[in-house]
N, C-alpha and C positions, 0 to 999 in steps of 0.2 A: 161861798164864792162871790165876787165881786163884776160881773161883767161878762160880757163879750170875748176879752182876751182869753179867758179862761176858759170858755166853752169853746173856741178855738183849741185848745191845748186840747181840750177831751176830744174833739172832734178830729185833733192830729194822733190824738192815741188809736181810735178806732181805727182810721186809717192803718194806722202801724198794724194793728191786728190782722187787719185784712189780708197785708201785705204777706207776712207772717203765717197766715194759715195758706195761703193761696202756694208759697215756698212750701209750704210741709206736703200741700198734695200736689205739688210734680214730681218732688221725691220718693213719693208714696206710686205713682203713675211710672215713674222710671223703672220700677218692677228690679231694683239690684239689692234692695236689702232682703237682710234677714226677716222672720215672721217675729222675732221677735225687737226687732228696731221697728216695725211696720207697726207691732200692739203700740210702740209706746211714742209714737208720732201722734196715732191715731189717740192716746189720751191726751198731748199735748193740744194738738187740734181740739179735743173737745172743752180742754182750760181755755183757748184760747174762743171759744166762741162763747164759752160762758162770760169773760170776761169781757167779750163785746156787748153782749146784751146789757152787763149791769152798768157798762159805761153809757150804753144806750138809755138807760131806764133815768140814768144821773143825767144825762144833757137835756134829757125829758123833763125832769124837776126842774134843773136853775133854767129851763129858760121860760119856767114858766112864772119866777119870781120876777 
């Protein structure tokens, strides 16, 4: 990576994630699906939180370069 811009961009990704999981637990909270739309939220949720931390762990590297 090159910059600032770019750790911005990862920093809008997170964001999106956030976004993203926070939608999947009001849906999960709104109590209208199935248990099994509810299992597979709850492992999108769990992709999506893994996928925050490694974004996290990456804007912890470049910005230490």
């Amino acid at each position: 990576m090159n910059g600032e811009p770019d750790l911005l961009l990862l920093e809008s990704a997170v964001t999106a994630i956030d976004e993203a999981s926070a939608a999947v637990l009001r849906e999960v909270e709104r109590d209208r699906l199935s248990e099994t739309s509810v299992a597979r939220l709850s492992t999108v949720e769990a992709e999506l939180r893994r996928s925050r931390i490694t974004l996290e762990k990456i804007i912890q590297e470049e910005s230490r370069r």
